[in-house]
C-alpha positions as CSV (number, residue, x, y, z in Angstrom):
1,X,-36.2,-46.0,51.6
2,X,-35.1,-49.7,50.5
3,X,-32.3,-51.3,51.8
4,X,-30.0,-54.0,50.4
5,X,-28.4,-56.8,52.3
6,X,-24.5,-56.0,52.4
7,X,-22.6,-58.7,50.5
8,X,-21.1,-61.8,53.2
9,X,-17.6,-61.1,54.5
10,X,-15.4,-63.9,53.9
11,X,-12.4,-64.0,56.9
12,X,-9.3,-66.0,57.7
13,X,-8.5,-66.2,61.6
14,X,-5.1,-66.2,62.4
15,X,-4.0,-68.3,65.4
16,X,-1.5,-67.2,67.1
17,X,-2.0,-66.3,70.8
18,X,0.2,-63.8,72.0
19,X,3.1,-64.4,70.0
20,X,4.7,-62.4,67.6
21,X,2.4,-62.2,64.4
22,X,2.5,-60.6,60.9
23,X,-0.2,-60.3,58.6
24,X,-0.1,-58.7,55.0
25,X,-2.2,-57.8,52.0
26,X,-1.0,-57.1,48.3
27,X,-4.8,-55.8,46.9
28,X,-8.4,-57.0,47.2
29,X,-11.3,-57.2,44.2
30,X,-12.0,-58.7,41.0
31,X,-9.9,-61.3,39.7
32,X,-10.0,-58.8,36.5
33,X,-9.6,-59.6,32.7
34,X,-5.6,-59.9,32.8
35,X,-5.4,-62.4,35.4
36,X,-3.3,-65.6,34.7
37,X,-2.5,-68.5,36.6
38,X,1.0,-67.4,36.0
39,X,0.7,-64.1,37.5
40,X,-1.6,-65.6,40.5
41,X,1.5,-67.9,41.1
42,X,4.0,-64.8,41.3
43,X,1.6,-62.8,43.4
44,X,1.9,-65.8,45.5
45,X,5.5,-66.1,45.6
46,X,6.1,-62.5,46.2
47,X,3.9,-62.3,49.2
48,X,5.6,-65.2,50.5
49,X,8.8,-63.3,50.4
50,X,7.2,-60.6,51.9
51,X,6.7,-62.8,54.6
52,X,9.7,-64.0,55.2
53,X,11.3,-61.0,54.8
54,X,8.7,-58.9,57.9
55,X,9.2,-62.1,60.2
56,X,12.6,-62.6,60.2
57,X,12.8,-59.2,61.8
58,X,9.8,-60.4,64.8
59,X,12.1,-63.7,65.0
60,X,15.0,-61.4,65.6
61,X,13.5,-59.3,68.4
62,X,13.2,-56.6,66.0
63,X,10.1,-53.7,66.3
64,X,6.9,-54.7,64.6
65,X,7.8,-51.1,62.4
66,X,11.1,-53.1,61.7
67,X,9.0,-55.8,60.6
68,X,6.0,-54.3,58.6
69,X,9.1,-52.1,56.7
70,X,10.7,-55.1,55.2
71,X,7.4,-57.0,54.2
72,X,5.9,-53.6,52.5
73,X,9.6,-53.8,50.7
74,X,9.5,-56.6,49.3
75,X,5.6,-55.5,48.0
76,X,6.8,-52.3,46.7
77,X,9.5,-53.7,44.4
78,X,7.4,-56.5,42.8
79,X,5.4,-55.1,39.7
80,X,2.5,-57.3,40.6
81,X,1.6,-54.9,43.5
82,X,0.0,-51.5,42.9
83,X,2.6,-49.6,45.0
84,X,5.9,-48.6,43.7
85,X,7.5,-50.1,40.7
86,X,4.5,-50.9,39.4
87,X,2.3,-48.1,40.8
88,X,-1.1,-47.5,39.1
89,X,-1.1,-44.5,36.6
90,X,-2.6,-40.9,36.8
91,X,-4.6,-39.7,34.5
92,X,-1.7,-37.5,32.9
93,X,0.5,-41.0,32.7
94,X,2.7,-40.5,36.4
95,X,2.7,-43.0,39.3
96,X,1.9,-40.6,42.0
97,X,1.9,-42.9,45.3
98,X,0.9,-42.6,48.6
99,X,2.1,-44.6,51.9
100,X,1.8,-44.4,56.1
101,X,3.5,-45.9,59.0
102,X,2.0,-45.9,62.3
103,X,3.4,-47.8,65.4
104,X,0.8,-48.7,68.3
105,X,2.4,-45.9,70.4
106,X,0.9,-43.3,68.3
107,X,3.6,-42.1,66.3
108,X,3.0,-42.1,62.6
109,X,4.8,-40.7,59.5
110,X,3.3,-40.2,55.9
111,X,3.7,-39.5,52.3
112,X,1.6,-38.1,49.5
113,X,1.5,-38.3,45.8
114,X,5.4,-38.5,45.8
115,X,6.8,-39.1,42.1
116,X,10.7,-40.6,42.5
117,X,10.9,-42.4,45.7
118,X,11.8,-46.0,45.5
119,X,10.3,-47.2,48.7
120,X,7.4,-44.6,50.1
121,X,7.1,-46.1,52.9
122,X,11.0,-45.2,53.8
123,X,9.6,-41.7,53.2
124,X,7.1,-42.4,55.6
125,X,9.3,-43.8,58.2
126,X,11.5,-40.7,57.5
127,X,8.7,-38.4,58.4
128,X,7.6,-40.2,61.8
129,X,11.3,-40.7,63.0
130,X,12.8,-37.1,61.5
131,X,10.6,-34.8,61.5
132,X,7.9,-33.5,63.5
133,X,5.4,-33.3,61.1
134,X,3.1,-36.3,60.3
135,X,2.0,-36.0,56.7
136,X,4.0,-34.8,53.8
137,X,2.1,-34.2,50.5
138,X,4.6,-33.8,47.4
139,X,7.4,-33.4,49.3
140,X,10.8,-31.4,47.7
141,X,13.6,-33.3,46.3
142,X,15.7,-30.8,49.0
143,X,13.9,-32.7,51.7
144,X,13.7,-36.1,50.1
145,X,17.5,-35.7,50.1
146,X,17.6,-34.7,53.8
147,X,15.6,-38.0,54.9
148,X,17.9,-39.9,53.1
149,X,15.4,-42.4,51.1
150,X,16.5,-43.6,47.5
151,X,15.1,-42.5,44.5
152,X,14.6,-43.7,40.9
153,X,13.5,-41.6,37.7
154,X,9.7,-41.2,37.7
155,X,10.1,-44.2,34.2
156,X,11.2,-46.6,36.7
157,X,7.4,-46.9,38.2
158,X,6.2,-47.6,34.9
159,X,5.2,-50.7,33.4
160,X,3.9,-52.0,30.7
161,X,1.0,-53.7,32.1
162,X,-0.2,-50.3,34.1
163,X,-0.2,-48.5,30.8
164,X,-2.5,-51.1,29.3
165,X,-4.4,-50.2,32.1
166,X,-4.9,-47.2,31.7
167,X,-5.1,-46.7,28.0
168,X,-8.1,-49.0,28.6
169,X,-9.0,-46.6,31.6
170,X,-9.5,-43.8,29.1
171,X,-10.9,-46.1,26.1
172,X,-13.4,-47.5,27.7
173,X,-14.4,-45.3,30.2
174,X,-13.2,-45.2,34.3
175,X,-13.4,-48.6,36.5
176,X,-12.0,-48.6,39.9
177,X,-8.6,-50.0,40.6
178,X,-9.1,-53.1,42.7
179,X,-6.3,-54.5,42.9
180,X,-2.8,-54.1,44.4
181,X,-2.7,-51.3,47.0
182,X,-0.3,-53.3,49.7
183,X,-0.1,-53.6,53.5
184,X,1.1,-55.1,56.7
185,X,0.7,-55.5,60.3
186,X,2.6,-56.9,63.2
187,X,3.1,-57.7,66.8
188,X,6.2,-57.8,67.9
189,X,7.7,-59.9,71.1
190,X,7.1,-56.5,73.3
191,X,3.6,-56.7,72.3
192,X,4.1,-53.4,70.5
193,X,2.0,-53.0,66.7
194,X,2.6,-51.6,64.1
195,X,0.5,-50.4,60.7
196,X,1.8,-49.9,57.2
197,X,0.2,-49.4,54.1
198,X,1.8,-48.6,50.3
199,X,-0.4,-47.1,46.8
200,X,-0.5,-46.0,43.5
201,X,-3.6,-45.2,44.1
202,X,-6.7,-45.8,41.0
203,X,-5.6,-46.1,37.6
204,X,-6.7,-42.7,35.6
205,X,-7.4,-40.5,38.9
206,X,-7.2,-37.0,38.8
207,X,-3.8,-35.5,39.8
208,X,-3.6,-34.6,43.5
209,X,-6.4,-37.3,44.2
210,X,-5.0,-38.4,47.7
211,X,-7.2,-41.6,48.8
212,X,-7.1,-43.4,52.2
213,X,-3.6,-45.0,52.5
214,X,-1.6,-42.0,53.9
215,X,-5.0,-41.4,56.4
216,X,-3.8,-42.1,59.9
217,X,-7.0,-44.5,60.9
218,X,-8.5,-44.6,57.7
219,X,-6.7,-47.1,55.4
220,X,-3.9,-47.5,58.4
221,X,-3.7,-47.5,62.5
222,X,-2.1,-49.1,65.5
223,X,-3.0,-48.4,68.7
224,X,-1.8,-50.8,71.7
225,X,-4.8,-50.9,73.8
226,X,-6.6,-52.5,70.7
227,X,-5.4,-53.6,67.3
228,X,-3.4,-52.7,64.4
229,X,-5.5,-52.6,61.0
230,X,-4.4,-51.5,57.3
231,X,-7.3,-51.6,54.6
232,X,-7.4,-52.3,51.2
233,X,-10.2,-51.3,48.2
234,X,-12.2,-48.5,47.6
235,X,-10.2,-45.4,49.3
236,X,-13.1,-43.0,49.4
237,X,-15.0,-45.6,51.0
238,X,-12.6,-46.3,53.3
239,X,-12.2,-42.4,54.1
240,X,-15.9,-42.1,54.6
241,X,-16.0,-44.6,57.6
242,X,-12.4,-43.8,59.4
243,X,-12.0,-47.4,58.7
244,X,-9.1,-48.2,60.6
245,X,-10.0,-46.3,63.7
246,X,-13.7,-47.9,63.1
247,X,-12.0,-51.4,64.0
248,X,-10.0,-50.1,66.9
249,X,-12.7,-48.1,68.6
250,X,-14.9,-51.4,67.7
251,X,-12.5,-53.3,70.0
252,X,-11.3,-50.9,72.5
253,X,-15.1,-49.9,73.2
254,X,-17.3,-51.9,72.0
255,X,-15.5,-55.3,73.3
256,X,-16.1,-56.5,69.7
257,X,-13.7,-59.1,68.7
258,X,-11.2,-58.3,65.6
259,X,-13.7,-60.4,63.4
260,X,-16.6,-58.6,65.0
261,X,-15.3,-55.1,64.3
262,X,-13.5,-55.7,60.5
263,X,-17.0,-57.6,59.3
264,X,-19.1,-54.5,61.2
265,X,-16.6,-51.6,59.2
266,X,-16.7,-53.5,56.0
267,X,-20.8,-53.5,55.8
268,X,-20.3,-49.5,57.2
269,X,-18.1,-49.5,53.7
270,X,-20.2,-51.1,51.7
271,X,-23.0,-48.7,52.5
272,X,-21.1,-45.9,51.4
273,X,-20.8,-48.3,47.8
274,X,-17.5,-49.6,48.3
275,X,-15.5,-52.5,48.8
276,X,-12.3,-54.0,49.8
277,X,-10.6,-55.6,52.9
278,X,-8.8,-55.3,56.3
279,X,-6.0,-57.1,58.1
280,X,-6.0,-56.8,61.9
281,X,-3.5,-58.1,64.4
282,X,-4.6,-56.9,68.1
283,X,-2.9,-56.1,71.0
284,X,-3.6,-60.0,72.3
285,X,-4.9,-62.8,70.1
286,X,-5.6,-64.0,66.9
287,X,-5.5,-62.0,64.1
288,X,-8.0,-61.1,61.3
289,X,-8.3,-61.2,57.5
290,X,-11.5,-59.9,56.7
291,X,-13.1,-58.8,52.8
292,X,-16.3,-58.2,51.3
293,X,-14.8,-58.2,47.8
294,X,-14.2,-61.3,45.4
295,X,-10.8,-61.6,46.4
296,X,-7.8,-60.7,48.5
297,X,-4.4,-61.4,47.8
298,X,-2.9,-61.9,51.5
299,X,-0.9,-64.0,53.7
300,X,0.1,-64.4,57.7
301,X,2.5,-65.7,59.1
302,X,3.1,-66.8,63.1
303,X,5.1,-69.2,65.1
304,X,2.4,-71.8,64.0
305,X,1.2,-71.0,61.0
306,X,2.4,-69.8,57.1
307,X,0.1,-68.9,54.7
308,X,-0.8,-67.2,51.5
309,X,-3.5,-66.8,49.1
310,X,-3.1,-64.9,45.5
């Protein structure tokens, strides 16, 4: 049977020792028909404040959860991002978004095709710190209510642009949605990590298509002993490999380095005819941006270092 050689994983190290690190993503792929140098510029701006907003919380002695929250925040509000206000659209015309938080110590908390949440990953945070459960699919407004999280009409998660989208979608027949799907990872002074990750998912899926974002290890893990990783592209792909928990057993057992184990998961994902990238921040130094995709909107920022690329 012929095999093809697995397209070259670019990668960004991050130096940063042992010090407290965080490392996002806002979407990996094509550059795509509707990009502009204006919107590359906002992209750029917004993961910047993305930054700020997750380190100030590691500068402040804060939890790497603390930290990952308020960077996935900022992501989820911006309508650049393909998670929140702005989530991709369904094939019935709904942003039906998924998210996860998982701290290195195990304990994790998701959400699933929820309709009126502002933030999903405050759902998810609600479910790992209220509730014993770990993944909630379509939760009720009664327990939406109980968690506390704020919600917005289903219209607010609209915009123009993702209708576009997805009138093209179902004019021209399906593409995969590339870009957008947000995340973040972080050490925090304790050495502790953390995971999140934030969708709308692919523009015109089925309703109740669940991809890898609310996975714990596929599309987001921590785990102390080795690294904390949140993925970015082709979901199914991504569910196909245990991505996430691919990297960490990759460095746990295998002694692979963070590089090592994202460039070995991403040619596992391209085998399975998909694409995307992976942020990784390990237990002890450097971090990772790895993708085997055209591009990556990302950015990292550390006691030495602050960067971002739209």
């Amino acid at each position: 049977m012929p095999t093809t050689t697995p397209p070259p994983v670019k990668s960004l190290t991050v130096e940063s020792g042992d010090d407290i690190l965080l490392v996002i993503h806002g979407g990996a792929g094509s550059r795509g028909k509707h990009s502009t140098p204006e919107r590359q510029a906002q992209v750029e701006k917004d993961l910047q404040r993305a930054l700020d907003a997750g380190y100030a919380k590691l500068e402040a002695g804060a939890s790497a959860e603390d930290a990952v929250v308020a960077a996935i925040h900022v992501m989820e509000d911006a309508p650049e991002f393909n998670a929140g206000h702005g989530a991709a659209l369904t094939s019935d015309g709904i942003a039906q978004m998924d998210a996860c938080l998982m701290g290195g110590d195990g304990e994790v908390g998701a959400v699933a095709s929820v309709h009126t949440i502002k933030n999903p990953i405050d759902a998810a945070k609600a479910v790992k710190e209220q509730t014993k459960h770990v993944l909630f699919a379509d939760p009720r407004d009664q327990e939406i209510a109980e968690w506390g999280v704020e919600t917005r009409d289903p219209s607010y998660f609209i915009t123009e642009q993702r209708k576009q989208s997805l009138v093209e979608a179902q004019t021209n027949g399906d593409e995969w949605e590339k870009h957008g799907t947000i995340g973040a990872v972080a050490r925090d002074a304790r050495g502790h990590l953390a995971a999140a990750t934030s969708t709308g998912g692919i523009t015109n899926q089925m309703h109740g298509r669940v991809g890898d974002t609310p996975l714990p290890g596929c599309g987001t893990y921590a785990n102390d002993a080795s690294v904390a990783a949140s993925g970015t592209g082709i979901g199914e792909a991504f569910m196909r490999t245990v991505a996430c928990h691919q990297v960490s057993d990759r460095v746990e057992f295998a002694k692979q380095t963070p590089l090592e184990a994202a460039s070995a998961t991403l040619d596992d994902i391209d085998a399975r005819h998909g694409d995307g990238g992976l942020i990784v921040v390990p237990a002890h130094g450097d971090g990772v941006i790895a993708y085997n995709s055209e591009m990556m909107n990302c950015g990292y920022k550390s006691p030495t270092a602050d960067y971002v690329q739209g």
